[in-house]
Every structure is written in C-alpha cells, then in structure tokens.
PLY file of the C-alpha trace (Angstrom):
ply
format ascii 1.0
element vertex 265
property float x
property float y
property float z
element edge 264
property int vertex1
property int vertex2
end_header
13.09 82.29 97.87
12.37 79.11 99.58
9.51 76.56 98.48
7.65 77.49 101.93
8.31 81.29 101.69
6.89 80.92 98.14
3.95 78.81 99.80
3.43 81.44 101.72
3.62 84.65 100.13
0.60 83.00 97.56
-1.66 83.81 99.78
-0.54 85.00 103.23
-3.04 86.28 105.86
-0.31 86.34 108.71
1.85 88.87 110.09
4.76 86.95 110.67
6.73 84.67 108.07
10.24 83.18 107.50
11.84 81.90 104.39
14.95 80.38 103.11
16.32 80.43 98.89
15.38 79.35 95.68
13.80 82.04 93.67
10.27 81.64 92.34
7.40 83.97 91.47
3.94 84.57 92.50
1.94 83.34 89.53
-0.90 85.51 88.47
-3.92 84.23 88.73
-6.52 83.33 91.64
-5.92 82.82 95.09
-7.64 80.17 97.34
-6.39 79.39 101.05
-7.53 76.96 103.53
-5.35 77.40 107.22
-6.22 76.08 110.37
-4.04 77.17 113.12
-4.25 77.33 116.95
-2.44 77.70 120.26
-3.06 76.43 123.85
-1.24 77.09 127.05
-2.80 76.44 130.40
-5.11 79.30 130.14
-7.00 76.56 127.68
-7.42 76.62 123.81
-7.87 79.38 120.76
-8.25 77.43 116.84
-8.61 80.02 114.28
-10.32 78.61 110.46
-9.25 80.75 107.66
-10.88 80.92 104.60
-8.88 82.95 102.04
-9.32 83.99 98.60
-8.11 86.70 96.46
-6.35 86.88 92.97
-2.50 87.89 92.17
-2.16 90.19 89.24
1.62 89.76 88.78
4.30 88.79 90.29
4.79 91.91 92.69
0.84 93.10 93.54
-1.90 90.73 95.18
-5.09 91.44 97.10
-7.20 88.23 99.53
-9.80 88.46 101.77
-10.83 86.18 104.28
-12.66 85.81 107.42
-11.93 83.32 110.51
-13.65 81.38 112.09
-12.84 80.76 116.08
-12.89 77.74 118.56
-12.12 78.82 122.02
-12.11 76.15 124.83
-10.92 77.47 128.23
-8.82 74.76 130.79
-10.96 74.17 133.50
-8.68 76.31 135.97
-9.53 79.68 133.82
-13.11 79.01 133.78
-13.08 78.71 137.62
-10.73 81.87 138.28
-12.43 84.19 135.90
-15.98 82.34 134.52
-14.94 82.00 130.62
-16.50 79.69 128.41
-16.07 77.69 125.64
-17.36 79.15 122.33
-17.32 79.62 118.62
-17.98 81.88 115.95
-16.94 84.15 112.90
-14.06 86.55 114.13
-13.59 90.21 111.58
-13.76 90.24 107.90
-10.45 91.33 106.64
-8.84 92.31 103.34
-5.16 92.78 102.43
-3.20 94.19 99.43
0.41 92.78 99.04
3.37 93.82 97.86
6.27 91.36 97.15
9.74 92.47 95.47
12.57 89.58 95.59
15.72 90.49 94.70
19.35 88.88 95.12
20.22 91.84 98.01
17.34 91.54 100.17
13.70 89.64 99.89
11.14 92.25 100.83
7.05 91.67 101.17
4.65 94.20 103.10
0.99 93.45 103.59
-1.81 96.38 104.69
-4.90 93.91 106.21
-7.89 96.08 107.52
-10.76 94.23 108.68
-14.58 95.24 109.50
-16.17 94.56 112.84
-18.28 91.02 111.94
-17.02 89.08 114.79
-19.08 88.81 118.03
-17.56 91.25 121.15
-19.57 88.88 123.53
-16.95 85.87 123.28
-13.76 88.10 122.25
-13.72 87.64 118.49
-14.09 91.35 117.80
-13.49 94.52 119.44
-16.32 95.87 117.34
-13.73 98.42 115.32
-12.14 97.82 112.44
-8.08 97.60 112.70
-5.51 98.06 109.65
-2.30 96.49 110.16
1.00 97.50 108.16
4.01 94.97 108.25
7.07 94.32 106.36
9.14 91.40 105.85
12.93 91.81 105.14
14.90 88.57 104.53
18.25 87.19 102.60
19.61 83.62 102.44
23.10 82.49 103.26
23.47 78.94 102.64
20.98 77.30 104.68
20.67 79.61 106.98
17.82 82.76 106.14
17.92 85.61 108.77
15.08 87.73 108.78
13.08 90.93 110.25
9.72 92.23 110.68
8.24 95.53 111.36
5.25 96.58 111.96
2.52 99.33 112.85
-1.30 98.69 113.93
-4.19 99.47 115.57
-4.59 96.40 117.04
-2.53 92.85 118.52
-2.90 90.79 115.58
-2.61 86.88 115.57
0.25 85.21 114.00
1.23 82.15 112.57
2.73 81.31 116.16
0.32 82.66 118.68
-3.63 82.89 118.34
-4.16 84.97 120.94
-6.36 84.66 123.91
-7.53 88.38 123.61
-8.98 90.78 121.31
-7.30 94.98 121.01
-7.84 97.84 119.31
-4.96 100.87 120.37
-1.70 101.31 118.29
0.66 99.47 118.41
3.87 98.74 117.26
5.47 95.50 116.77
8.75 94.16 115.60
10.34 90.57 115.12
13.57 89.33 114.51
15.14 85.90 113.59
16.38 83.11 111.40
15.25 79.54 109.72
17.63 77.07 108.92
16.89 74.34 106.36
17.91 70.88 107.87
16.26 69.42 105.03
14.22 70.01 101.77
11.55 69.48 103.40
12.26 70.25 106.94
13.08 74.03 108.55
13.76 75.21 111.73
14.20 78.51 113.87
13.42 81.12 116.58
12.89 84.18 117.01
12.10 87.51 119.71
9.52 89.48 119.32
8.19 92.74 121.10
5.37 94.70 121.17
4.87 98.01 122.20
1.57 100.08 122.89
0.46 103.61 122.84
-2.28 105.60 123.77
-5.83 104.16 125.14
-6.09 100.33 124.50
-9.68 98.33 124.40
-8.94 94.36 125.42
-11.46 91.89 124.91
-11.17 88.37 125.86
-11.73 85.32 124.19
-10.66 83.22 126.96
-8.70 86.12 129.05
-9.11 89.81 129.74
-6.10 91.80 130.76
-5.15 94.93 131.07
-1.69 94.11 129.52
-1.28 94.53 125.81
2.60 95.19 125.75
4.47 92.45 125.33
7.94 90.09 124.56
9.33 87.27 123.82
10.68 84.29 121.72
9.38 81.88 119.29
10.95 78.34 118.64
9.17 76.78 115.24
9.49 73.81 112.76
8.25 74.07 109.52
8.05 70.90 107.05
6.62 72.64 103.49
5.14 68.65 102.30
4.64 70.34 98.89
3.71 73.81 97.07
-0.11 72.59 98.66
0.57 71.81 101.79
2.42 73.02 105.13
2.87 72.20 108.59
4.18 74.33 111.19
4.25 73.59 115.25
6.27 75.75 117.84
6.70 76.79 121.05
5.82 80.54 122.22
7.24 81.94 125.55
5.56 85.43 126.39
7.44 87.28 128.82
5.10 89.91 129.87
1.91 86.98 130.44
4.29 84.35 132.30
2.29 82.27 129.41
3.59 79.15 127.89
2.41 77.89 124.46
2.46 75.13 121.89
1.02 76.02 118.43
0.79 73.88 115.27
-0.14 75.43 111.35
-1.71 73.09 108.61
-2.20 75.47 105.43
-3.26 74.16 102.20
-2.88 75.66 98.46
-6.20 74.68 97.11
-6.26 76.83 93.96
-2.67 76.08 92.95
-3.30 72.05 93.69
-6.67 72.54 91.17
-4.25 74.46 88.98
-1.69 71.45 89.12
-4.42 69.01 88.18
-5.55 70.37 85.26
0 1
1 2
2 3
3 4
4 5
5 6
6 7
7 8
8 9
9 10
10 11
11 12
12 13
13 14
14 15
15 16
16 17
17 18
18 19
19 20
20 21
21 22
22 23
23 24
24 25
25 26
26 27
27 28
28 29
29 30
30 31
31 32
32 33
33 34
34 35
35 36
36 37
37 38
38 39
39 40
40 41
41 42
42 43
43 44
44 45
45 46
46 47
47 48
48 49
49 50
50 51
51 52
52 53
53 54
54 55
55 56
56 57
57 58
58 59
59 60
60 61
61 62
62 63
63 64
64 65
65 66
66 67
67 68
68 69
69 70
70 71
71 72
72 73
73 74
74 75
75 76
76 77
77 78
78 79
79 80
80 81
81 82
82 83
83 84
84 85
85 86
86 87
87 88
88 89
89 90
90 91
91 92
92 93
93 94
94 95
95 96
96 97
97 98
98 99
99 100
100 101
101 102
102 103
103 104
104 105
105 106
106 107
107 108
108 109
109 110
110 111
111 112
112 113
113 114
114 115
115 116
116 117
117 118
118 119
119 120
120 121
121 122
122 123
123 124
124 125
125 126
126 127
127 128
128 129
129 130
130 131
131 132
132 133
133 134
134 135
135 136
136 137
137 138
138 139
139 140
140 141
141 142
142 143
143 144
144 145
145 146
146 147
147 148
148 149
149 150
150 151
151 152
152 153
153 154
154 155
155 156
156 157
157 158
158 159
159 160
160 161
161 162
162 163
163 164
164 165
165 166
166 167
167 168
168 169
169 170
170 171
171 172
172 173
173 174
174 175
175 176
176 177
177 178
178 179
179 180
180 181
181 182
182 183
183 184
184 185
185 186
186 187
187 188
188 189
189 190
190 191
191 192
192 193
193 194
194 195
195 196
196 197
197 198
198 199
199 200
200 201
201 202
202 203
203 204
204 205
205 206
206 207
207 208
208 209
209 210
210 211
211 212
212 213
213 214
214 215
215 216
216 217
217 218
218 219
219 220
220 221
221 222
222 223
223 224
224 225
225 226
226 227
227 228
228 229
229 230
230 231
231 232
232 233
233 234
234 235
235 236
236 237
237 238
238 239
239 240
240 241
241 242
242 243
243 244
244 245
245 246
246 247
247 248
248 249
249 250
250 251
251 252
252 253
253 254
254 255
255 256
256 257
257 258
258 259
259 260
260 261
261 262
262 263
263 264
C-alpha cells in the first residue's frame, strides 16, 4: 500500500481513492483530519472545509466524523441566467465506520458514511434528509502502475475528492469508478479514471450554485497526486462530466494533524 493510499485510508471522508504499494498499517489510535478541497467550472466555484476526527481501533476497524463547511461563489454568467448567489455555511454532519483488509491478492477498504440534516436547504448544503453511502475500494499494484475499482450504493450524489458538486440529492443511487495511478515518482502520482452514476426512483436536487433535474451521470477524471509526507497531500485534476457538458479543475490539500502531533512527540 502506497504512502498516499496509507495517507488516506487514516482518515478518509471521500468516496473515491487510488493507491499504489508498499504495505503499511493503520495505527490505532486517534484520528484528526484537516481537508480543504474544491472545484470550479464556468458555472462558478464550490470549496468544501472538512473537519475530521475519529479514532482507529486496529489495523482493520475505524470510525470519524466530521462536518463541512461550504464556500460557494457563482461566475457571474450563472447568477444572471438563473439568480444564484454566493454563500457559506455548515453542510450535513456525517459519521463513517471503516473497514480496511490489505492483502498481497487484492487491497480492499469499504466505508458506510450517514450524515444528519445540519446543513442549510436555502443555499444547497443539505437536502434536509439524512443519506448513508456504502462504497468499496478494490485495488492491487503491479510495478508502478495500481489499477483500481469502486463500487458503490447511496441515497444520495456524494462529493468526491475530484468533484464538489454544484448540487445537493437525496434518491438512490448507484455509482461505480474505474481506473489506475501510476507512480512517476516517490512523491509524485498520476492517473484517470471513468466514472458513472446511475439513479433510481424519485430524486430531490438542491442547488448550491445549480438546480437540475439531471442526477445521472458519466465521465472521466484526470488527477495528480504529490503525497509531500505521511501529513500532507496535494491533489489537482481535471473532471469532464458527460451528462452536464461541465468542465472542471479541482485541487485537494489534506493534512494529518494527529499523526504530525504523534511524530513530534
């Protein structure tokens, strides 16, 4: 398991993650997260906070919670066409269990997150329902080269690592991704990916810069990933959704504050 899938893994709050080798376990112990991440396109801009703590109890079981905070700045174009405005604000309280098992045939890691209706439904950062979202991670290392999979059933459209989306849902959903990182460097990864998502049933939408009767979707993902140290990661992409004709840039800056204390001491 790679230094940046290990990074991760410590304290993940996303649904979508890639990893390359090297094998090293969660340590036990307490959990604190600090992630800012964001995307913009020309619909305007969406930066999510994170805040997460939790505790590990071994190497296979962990539990976090969180909740984000949102900055949402519309391009001047949207505001005109459809009257959104810039705002921010606490999004949903979530919590997650984990579940990590690394092994020499296949690296797997599922996370349940279920979150309670905090955020405001005003400015898109809640539907007012709570969600629970179900996904699993399968990947394996050959080389420098990590292929990997994820699947996934929800109630809602969750963010990931690669898009904060303009919109708020609460319908199931299914959603899938596949892909591969490559490891240029020790310190430098990079990869894409395609990703679809499918919908069922009756679907609430709330906007946070756009409302849409849409949530289906598909597409691909193009990311760099440069894991400075077991504290600290940067990530930045490109996102190309198929079903919004949207282009979008997103960057990642996640630090490791309780295992950075831990280092320290």
């Amino acid at each position: 398991m790679s230094r940046s899938c290990t990074f991760y893994l410590t304290f993940v709050c996303c649904s979508t993650i890639a990893c390359a080798q090297e094998s090293a376990p969660n340590p036990a112990g307490i959990i604190f997260y600090e992630r800012v991440s964001g995307s913009a396109s020309r619909l305007g801009s969406v930066t999510r906070l994170d805040s997460t703590v939790g505790y590990n109890f071994n190497r296979y079981f962990g539990v976090d919670a969180g909740i984000p905070v949102y900055f949402v700045h519309p391009s001047s174009s949207t505001q005109t066409a459809v009257g959104s405005r810039a705002g921010n604000g606490i999004g949903d309280f979530y919590g997650e269990v984990r579940f990590t098992f690394a092994n020499p045939v296949v690296n797997y890691f599922s996370v349940l997150t279920v979150t309670a209706p905090t955020g405001d439904t005003a400015n898109g950062f809640s539907t007012g329902k709570s969600t629970v979202d179900w996904t699993n991670h399968f990947e394996h290392t050959f080389g420098r080269l990590t292929p990997y999979a994820n699947l996934g059933l929800a109630n809602t459209v969750s963010d990931t690592m690669f898009f904060v989306r303009p919109f708020a849902t609460h319908g199931f959903v299914a959603h899938v991704e596949g892909g591969a990182m490559y490891r240029l460097f020790p310190y430098l990864y990079a990869g894409g990916s395609a990703y679809a998502i499918a919908p069922s049933g009756r679907q609430t939408v709330v906007g946070r810069i756009l409302t849409t009767t849409k949530t289906d979707d598909h597409g691909v993902i193009l990311r760099g990933q440069i894991p400075i140290s077991p504290y600290f990661q940067l990530d930045a992409g490109y996102t190309r959704s198929i079903v919004y004709d949207l282009n979008s840039v997103f960057f990642g800056v996640g630090v490791n504050v309780a295992a950075a204390i831990r280092k320290a001491m």
